[in-house]
Structure formats: C-alpha cells, structure tokens
PASEBA-1860 file (N, C-alpha, C; in nm, 3 decimals):
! residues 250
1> XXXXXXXX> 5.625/2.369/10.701/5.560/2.490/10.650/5.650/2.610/10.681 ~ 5.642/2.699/10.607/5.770/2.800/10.602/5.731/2.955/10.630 ~ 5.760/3.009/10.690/5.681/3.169/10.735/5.606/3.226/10.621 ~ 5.662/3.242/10.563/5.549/3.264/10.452/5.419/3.205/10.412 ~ 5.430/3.091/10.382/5.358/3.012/10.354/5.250/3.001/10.457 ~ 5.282/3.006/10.575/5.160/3.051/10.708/5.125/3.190/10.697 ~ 5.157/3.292/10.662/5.131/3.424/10.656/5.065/3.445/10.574 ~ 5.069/3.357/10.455/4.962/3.355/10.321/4.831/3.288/10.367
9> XXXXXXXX> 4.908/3.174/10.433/4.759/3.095/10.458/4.641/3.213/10.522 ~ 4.702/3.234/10.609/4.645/3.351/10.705/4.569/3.479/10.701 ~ 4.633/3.488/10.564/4.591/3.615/10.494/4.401/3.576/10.426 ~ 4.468/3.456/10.367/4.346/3.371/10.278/4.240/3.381/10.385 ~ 4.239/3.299/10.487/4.165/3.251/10.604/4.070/3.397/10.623 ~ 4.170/3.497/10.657/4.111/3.671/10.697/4.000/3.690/10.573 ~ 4.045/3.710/10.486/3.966/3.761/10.398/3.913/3.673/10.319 ~ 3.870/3.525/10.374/3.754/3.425/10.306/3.609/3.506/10.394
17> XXXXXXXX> 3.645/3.566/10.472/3.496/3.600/10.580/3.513/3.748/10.564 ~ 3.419/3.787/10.441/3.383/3.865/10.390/3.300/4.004/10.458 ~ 3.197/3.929/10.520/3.113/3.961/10.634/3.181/4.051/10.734 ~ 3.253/3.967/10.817/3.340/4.024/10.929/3.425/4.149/10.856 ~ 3.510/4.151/10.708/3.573/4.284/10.682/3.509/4.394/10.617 ~ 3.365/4.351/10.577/3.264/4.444/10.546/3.255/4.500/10.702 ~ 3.193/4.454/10.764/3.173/4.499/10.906/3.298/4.585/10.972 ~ 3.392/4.493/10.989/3.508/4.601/11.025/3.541/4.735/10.949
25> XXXXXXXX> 3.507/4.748/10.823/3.560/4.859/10.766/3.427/4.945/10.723 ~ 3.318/4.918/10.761/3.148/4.993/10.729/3.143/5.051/10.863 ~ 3.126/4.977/10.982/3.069/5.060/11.086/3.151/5.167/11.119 ~ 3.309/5.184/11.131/3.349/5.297/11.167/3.319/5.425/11.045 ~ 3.309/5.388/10.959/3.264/5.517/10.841/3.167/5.521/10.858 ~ 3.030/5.463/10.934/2.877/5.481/10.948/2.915/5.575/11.056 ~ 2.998/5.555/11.167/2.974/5.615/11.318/3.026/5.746/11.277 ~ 3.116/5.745/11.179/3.198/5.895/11.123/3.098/5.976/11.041
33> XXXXXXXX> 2.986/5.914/10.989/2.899/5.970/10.917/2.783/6.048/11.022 ~ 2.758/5.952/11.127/2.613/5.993/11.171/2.651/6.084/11.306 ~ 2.796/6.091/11.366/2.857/6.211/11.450/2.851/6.331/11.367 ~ 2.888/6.311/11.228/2.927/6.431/11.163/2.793/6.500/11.174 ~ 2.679/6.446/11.139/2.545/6.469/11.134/2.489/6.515/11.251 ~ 2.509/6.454/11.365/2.502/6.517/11.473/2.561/6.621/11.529 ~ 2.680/6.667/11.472/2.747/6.765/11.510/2.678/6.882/11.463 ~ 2.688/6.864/11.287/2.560/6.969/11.252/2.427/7.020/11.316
41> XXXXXXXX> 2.378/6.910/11.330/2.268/6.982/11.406/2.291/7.000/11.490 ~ 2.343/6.981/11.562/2.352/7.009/11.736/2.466/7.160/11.712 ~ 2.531/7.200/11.601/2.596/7.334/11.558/2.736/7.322/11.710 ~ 2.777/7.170/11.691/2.885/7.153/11.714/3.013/7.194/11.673 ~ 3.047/7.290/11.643/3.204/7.296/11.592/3.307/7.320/11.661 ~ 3.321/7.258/11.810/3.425/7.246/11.846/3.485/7.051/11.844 ~ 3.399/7.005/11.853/3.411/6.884/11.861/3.408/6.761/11.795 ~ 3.256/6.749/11.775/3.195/6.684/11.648/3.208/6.759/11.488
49> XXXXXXXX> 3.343/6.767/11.439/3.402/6.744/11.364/3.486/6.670/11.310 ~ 3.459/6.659/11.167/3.570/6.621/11.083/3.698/6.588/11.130 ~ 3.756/6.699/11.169/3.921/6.696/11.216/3.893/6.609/11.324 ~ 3.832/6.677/11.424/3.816/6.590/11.522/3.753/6.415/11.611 ~ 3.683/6.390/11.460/3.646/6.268/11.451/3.714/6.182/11.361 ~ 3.781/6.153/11.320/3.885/6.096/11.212/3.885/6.001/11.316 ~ 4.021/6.081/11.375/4.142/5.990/11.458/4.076/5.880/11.583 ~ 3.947/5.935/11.611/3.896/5.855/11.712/3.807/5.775/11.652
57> XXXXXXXX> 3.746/5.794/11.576/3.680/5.676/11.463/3.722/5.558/11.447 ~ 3.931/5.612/11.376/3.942/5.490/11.332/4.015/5.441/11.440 ~ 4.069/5.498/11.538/4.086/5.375/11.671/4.005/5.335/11.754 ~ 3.847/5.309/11.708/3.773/5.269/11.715/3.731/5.161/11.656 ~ 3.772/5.174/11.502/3.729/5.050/11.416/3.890/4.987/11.467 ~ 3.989/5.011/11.510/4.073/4.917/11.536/4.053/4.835/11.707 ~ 3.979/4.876/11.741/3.920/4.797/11.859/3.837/4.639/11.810 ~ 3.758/4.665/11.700/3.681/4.587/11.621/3.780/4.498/11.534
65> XXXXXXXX> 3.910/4.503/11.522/4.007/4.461/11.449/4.057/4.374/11.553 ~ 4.078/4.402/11.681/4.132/4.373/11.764/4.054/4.231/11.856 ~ 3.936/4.252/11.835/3.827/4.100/11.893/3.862/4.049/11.740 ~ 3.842/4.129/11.622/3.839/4.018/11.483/3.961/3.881/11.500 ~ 4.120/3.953/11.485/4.244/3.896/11.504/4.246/3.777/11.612 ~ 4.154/3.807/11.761/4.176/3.749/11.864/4.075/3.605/11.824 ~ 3.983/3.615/11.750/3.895/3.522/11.737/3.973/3.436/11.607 ~ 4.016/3.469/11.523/4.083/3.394/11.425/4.180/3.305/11.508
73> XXXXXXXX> 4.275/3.394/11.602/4.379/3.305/11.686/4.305/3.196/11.714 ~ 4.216/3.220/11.836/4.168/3.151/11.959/4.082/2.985/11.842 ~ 4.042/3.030/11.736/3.949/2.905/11.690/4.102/2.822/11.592 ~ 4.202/2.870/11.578/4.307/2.823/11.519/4.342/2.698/11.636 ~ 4.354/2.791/11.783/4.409/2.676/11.864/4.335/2.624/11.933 ~ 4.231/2.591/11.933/4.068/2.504/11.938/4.080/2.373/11.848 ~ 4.116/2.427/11.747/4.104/2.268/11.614/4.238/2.238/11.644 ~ 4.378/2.273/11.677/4.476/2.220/11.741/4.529/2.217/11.614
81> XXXXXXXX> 4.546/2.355/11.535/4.646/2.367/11.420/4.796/2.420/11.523 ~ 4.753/2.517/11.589/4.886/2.554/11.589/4.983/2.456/11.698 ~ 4.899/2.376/11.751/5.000/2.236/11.807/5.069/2.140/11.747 ~ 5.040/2.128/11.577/5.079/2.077/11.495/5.160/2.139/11.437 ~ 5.127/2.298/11.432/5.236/2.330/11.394/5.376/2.373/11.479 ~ 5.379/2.324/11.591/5.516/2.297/11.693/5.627/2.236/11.599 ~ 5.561/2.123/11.502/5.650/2.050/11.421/5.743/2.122/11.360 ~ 5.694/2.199/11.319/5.774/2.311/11.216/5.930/2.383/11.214
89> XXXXXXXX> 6.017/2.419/11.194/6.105/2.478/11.205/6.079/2.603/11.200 ~ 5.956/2.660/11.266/5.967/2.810/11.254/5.967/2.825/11.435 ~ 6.017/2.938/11.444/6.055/2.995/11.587/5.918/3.139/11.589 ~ 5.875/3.138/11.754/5.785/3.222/11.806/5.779/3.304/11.715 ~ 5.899/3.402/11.662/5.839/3.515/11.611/5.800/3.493/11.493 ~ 5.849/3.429/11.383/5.728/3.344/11.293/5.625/3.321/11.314 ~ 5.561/3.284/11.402/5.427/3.284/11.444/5.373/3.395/11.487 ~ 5.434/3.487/11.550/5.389/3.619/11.569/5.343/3.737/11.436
97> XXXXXXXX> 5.466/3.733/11.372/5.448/3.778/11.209/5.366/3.755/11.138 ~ 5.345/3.584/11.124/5.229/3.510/11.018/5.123/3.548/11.074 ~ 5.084/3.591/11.214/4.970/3.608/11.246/4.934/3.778/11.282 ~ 5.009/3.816/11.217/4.956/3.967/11.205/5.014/4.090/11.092 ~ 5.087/4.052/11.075/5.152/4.059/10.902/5.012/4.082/10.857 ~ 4.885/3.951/10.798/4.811/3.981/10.690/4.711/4.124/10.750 ~ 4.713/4.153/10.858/4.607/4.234/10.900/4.690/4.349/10.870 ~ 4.776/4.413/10.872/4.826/4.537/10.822/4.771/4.592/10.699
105> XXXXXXXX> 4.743/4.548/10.624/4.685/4.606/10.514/4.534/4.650/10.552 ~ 4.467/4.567/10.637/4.356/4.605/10.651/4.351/4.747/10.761 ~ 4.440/4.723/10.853/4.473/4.871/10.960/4.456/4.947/10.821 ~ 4.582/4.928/10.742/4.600/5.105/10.599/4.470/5.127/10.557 ~ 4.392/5.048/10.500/4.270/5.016/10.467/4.170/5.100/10.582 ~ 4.161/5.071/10.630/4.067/5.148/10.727/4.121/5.298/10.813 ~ 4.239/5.324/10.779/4.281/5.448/10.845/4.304/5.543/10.664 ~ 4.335/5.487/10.572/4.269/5.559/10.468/4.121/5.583/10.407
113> XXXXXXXX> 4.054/5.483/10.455/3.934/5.477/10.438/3.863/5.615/10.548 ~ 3.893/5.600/10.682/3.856/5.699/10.754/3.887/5.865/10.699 ~ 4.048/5.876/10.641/4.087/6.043/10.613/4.014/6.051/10.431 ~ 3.994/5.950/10.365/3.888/5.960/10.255/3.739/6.019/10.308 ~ 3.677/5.947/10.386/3.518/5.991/10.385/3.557/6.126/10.485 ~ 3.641/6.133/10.594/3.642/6.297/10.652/3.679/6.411/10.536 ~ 3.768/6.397/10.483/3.782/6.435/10.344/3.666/6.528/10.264 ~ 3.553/6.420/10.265/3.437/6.427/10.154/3.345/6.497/10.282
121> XXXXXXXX> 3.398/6.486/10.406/3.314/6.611/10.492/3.337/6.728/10.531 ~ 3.482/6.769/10.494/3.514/6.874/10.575/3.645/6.863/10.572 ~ 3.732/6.755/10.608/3.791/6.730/10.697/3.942/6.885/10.638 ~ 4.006/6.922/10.746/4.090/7.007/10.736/4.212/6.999/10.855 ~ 4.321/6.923/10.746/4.382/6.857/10.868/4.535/7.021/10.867 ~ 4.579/7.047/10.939/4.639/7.195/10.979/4.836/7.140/10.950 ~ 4.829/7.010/11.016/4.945/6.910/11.057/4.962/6.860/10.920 ~ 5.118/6.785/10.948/5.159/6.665/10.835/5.099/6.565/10.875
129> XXXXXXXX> 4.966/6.527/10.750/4.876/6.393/10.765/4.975/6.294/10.746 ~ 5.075/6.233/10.730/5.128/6.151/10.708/5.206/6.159/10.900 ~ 5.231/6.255/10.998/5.258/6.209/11.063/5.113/6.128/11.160 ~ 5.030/6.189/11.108/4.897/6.101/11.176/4.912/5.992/11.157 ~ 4.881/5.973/11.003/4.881/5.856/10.999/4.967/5.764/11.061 ~ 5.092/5.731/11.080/5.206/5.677/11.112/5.155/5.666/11.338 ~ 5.055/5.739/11.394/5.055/5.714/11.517/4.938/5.620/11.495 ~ 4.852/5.622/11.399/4.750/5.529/11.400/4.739/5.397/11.374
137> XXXXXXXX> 4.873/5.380/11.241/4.931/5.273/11.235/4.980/5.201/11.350 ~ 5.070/5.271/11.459/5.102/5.174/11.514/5.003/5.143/11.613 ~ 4.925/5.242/11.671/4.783/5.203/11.748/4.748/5.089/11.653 ~ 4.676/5.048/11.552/4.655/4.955/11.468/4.742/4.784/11.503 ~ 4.871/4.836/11.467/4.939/4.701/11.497/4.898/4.673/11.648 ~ 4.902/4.782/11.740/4.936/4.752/11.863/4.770/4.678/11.914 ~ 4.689/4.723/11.854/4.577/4.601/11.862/4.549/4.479/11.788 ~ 4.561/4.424/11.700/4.655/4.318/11.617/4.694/4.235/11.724
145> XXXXXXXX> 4.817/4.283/11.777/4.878/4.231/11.853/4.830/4.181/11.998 ~ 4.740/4.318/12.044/4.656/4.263/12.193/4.548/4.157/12.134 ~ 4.487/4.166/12.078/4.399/4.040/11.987/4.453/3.920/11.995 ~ 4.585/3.915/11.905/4.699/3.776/11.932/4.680/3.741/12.101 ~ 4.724/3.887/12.173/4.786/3.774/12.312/4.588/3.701/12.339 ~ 4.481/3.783/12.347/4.341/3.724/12.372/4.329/3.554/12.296 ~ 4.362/3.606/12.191/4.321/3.421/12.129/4.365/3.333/12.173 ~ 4.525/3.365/12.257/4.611/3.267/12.302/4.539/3.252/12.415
153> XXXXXXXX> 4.466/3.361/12.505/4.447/3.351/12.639/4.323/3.248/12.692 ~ 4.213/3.340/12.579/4.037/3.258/12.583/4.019/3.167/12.456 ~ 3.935/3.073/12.446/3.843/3.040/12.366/3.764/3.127/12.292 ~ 3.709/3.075/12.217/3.670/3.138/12.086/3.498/3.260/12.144 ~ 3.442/3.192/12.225/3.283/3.234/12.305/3.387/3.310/12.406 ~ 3.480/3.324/12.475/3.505/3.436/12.573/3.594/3.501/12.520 ~ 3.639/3.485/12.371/3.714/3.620/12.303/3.571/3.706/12.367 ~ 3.496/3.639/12.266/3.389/3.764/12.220/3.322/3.890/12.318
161> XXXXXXXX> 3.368/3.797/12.448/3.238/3.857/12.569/3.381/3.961/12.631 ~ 3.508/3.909/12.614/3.656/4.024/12.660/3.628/4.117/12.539 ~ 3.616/4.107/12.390/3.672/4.180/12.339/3.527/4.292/12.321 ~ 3.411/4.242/12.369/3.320/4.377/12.378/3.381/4.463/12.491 ~ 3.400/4.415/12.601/3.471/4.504/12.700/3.553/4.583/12.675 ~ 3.631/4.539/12.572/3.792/4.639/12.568/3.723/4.733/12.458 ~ 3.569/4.755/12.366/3.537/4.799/12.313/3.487/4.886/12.370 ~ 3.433/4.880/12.447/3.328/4.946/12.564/3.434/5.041/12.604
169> XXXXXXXX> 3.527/5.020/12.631/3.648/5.079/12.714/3.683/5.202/12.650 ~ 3.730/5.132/12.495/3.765/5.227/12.400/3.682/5.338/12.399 ~ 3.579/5.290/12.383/3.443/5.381/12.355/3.436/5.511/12.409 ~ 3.435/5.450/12.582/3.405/5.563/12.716/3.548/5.625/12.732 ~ 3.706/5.530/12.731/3.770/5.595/12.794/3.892/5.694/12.669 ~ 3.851/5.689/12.584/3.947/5.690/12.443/3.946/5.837/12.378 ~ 3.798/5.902/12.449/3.827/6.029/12.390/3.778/6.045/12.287 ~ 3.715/5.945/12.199/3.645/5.879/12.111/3.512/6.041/12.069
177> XXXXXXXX> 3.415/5.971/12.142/3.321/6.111/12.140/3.322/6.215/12.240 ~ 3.388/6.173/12.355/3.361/6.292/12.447/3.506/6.296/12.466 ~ 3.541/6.502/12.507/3.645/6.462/12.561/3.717/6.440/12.734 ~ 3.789/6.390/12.748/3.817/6.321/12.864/3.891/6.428/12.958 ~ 3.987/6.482/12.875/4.041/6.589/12.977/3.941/6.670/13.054 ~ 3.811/6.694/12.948/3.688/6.798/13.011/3.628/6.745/13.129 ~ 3.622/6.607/13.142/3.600/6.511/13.237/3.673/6.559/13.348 ~ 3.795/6.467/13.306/3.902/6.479/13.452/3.821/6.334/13.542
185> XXXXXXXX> 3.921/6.348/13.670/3.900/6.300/13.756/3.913/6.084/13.723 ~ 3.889/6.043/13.771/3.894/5.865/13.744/3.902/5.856/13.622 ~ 3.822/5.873/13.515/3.817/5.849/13.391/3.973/5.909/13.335 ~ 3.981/6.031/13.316/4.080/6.050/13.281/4.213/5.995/13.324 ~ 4.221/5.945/13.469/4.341/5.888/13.483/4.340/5.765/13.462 ~ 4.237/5.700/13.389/4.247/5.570/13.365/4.262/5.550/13.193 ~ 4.200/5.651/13.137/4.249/5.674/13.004/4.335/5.718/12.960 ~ 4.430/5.785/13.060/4.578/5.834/13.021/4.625/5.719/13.041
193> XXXXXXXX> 4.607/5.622/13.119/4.689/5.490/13.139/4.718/5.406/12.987 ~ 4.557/5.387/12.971/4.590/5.326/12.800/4.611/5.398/12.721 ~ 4.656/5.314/12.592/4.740/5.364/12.453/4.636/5.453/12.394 ~ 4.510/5.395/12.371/4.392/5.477/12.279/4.392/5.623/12.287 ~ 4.355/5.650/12.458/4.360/5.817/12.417/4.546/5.836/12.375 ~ 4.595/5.826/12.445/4.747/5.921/12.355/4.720/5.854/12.241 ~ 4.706/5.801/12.136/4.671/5.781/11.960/4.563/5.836/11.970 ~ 4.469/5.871/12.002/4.349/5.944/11.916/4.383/6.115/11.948
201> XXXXXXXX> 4.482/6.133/12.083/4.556/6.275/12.137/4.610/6.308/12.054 ~ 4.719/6.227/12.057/4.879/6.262/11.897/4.824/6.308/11.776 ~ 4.726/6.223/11.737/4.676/6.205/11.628/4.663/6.353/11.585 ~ 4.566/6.391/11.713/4.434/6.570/11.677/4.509/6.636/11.695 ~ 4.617/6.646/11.769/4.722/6.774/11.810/4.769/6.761/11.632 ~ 4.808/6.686/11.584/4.867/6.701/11.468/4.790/6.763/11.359 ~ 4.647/6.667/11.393/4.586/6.711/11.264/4.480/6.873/11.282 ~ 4.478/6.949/11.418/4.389/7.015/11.473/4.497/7.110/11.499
209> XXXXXXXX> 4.612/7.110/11.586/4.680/7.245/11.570/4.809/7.202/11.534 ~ 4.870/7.136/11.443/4.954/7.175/11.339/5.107/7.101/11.400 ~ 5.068/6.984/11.517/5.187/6.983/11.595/5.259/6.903/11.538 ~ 5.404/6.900/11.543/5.508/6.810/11.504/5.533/6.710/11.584 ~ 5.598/6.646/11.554/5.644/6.529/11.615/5.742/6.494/11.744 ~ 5.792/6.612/11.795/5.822/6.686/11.912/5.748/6.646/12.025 ~ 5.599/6.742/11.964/5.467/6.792/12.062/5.384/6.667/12.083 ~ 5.411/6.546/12.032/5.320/6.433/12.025/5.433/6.334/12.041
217> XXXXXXXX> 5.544/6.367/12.078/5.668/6.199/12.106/5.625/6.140/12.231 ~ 5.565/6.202/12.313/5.495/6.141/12.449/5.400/6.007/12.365 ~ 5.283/6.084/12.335/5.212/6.029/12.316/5.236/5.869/12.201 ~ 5.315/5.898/12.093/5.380/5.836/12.041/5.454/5.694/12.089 ~ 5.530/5.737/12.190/5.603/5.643/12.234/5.536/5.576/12.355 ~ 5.430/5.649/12.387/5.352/5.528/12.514/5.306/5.464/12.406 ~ 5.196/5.503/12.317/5.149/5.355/12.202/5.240/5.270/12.203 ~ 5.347/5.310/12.140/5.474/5.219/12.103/5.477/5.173/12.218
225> XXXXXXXX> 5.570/5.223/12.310/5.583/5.081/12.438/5.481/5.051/12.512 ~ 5.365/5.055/12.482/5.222/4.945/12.572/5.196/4.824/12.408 ~ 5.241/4.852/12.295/5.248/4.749/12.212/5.290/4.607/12.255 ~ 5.190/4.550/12.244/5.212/4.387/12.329/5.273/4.304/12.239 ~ 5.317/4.361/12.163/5.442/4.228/12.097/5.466/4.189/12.163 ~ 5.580/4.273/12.239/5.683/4.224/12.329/5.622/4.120/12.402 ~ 5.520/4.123/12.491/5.505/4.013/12.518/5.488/3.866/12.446 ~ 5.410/3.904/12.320/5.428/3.803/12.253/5.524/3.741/12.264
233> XXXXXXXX> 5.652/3.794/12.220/5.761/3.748/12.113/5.827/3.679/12.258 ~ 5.821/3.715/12.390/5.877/3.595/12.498/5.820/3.468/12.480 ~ 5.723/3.480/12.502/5.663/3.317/12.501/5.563/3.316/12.376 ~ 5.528/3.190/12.311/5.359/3.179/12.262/5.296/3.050/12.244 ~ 5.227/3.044/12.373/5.162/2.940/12.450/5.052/2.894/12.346 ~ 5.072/2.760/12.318/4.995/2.684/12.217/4.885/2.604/12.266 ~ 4.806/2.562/12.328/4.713/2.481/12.379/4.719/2.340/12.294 ~ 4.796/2.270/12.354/4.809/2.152/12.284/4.677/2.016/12.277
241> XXXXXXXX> 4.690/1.920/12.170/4.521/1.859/12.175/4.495/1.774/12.310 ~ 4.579/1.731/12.421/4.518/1.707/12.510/4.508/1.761/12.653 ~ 4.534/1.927/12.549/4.448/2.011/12.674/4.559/2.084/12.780 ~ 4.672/2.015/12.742/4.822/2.111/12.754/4.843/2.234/12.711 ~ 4.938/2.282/12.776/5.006/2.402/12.746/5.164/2.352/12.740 ~ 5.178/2.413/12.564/5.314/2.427/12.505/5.351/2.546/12.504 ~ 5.491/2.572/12.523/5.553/2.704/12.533/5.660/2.720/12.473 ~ 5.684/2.775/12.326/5.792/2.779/12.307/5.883/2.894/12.332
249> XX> 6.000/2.943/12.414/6.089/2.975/12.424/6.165/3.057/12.328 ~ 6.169/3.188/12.310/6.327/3.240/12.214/6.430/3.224/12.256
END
C-alpha cells in the first residue's frame, strides 16, 4: 500500500462518520453563537465579542478535533491494521502524513467556518486576517498531531476519558472565555506553558489591535515548537496483534 493510497483510505474512514464532523464543526459555531448572546446582554464589549471570540472558539473546536483524530488512531491499532501494515514499504513519516494529511481540510473548514459566522456578527478584525488565520492553522495541525501521539498511547475507552481532560484544560486554561492574564497567578503560568493560550493570544493581538507578525513571533513559534510531530516522526509505536510493541525507527 503506497502513501497515498493510506491517506485516501483515511480520509474516506474520517468522513464516513458523519455524526462526529457534524459535531465537530456545529458545537464550536453554537458556543460562538450563545457567548455572542451573552455578551449582549450582559453589555459586554470588552470581551464577549466577535473579535474576541473567534480565535478562542475555534481552538476550541480544535481540541474536539484532537480526541476525534486520537480515537480514529487508537481503534486502527486495536483491530491490528497498522501491524499489518509494518509490511509495507512506507517509512514512519508516511504514517504520520496519511494520518493527518486528511484532517487539514477539516482544521480550514472550521477556522473558516468560525471568521464566516463572526463575520455575520460583528466580527471586525483591525489585523491581516490571513495572518490569523495561518497561527490557527498550525494550532490545528498541532492538535491533529497530539491526537496521533494519544491513539498510539491509549485504547479507544481511555482516548475518550484523556481527551475530555485536555478539553477541560483548553476550556479553563486557554483564555477561551475568561481572560487569564486578569487571573494571573497558577493558572496563568500554567497556560502560558501550553500552545492554546499563545494561538488564541497571537491570534487577538492580530485581529483586536492590528499586530504584525513581529508582535506575535513569540507566540507563533511556541505553537510551532510544542507541535508534537516531532515526536511523532522519531518513533511510531504500533501495538502489534499479540500485544507487542513495534517500533519503527527513521
């Protein structure tokens, strides 16, 4: 079987479960709808806005992307496809690619989907939306990718029960609805640690006061290097059918 040909399969597999990409791409435009609503009434306009709810929305629905990806892995190497596919002449990063390649479209998909419905609310972005977009993208891959290393790690029943956690996480520590700097103290230094807040940060500086790509390369480049490819692409541990661990090597 030939990289492609797994990357297609893969693609098929994603989007036979209809359900799950309704879900992934409805609830973050519901949560963008009913903040916006709340902002109104509550005569929020520093916060619960448009501008200001975009960017944390949709690295929100990429948290939900991120248990999706990990559960596709994890039930792949349960039925003991990808031990079969050891046979193959494809090398780790082939397998890394085929298995997150098809989800890119769905990241664009849902980070256009998000600046469409802010759009139809308000939304008034000050910045070059195209450099937003481009930090959300890689927030996007870069959960994709943490998903991959989960499927490899758990079974299919303790994706689910890790990847509410890292949701939960997102939720409280991401900057998401509240903000964190106003916080301070533990929270904040545990949310500066992860990628989420600097991508939902980069994001608003851009789209809220007008910043270039200068004023947001911090933030930028921690996403980028906490991106768990890299780990991927060293090893990618296959659970073989009698309950082994295969490792192939670059």
């Amino acid at each position: 079987m030939r990289f492609t040909e797994l990357a297609v399969r893969n693609f098929k597999e994603m989007w036979r479960d209809p359900i799950s990409i309704g879900l992934e791409i409805g609830i973050p435009a519901g949560f963008l709808v009913i903040f916006w609503a709340l902002g109104r009434s509550l005569g929020d306009e520093s916060f619960l806005t448009p501008t200001m709810l975009v960017p944390g929305i949709a690295v929100f629905g990429f948290a939900f992307l991120l248990m999706f990806s990990a559960v596709v892995l994890a039930r792949d190497r349960e039925s003991a496809l990808l031990s079969r596919l050891l046979t193959a002449p494809l090398k780790p990063r082939d397998f890394i690619l085929s298995y997150s390649l098809p989800y890119i479209p769905l990241v664009i998909l849902q980070i256009l989907l998000c600046f469409g419905m802010g759009a139809l609310l308000g939304l008034e972005a000050l910045g070059n939306a195209g450099l937003a977009f481009l930090i959300l993208l890689v927030m996007g891959i870069c959960c994709v990718e943490l998903g991959m290393i989960l499927g490899l790690l758990f079974n299919v029943n303790q994706v689910s029960g890790v990847g509410s956690v890292i949701i939960t996480l997102v939720a409280l520590l991401g900057g998401i609805w509240i903000d964190i700097e106003a916080i301070g103290g533990v929270f904040y230094g545990i949310g500066n640690v992860l990628p989420f807040a600097h991508a939902i940060g980069g994001a608003r500086n851009v789209m809220v006061h007008g910043a270039g790509f200068s004023s947001i390369a911090t933030d930028f480049y921690w996403v980028l290097g906490l991106c768990p490819s890299v780990l991927c692409f060293r090893y990618f541990p296959v659970q073989a059918e009698d309950g082994g661990m295969n490792k192939r090597k670059l």
